[in-house]
C-alpha positions, -999 to 999 in steps of 0.1 A, spaced: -107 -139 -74 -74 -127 -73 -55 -124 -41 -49 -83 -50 -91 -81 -58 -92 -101 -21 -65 -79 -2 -79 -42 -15 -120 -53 -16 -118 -45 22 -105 -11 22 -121 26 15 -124 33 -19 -101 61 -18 -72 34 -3 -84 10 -28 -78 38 -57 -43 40 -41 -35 -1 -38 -42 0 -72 -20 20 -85 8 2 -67 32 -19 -87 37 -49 -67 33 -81 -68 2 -92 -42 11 -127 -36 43 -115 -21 22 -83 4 22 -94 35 9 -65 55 -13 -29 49 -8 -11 76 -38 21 84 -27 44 112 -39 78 124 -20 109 106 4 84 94 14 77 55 0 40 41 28 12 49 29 -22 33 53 -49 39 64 -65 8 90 -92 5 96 -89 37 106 -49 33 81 -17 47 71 7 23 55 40 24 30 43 -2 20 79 -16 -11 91 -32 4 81 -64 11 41 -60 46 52 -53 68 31 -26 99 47 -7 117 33 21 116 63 42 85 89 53 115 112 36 99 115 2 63 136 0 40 114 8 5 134 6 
């Protein structure tokens, strides 16, 4: 199993829908972060990450996430 199939198995399939539209690569994720009323974070190569409905990654909340 890949580690991407390992990472996103554990999450809603709504979330899962969205980690897969993300172009990363999932050897180098090193954290999802899930809060309340807060967009999707990952840290990736040691950077954080919003991630939108889309797959899309920004640095900043700025950008429409929802």
């Amino acid at each position: 199993m890949e580690k991407k199939d390992e990472l996103i198995k554990i999450f809603s399939k709504n979330i899962r829908e969205i980690l897969n539209r993300v172009a990363v690569d999932f050897d180098e994720v090193q954290e999802i972060r899930l809060r309340v009323a807060a967009p999707l974070l990952m840290v990736y190569k040691n950077e954080e990450y919003y991630i939108s409905r889309l797959g899309q990654r920004a640095r900043t909340a700025g950008m429409p996430i929802w």
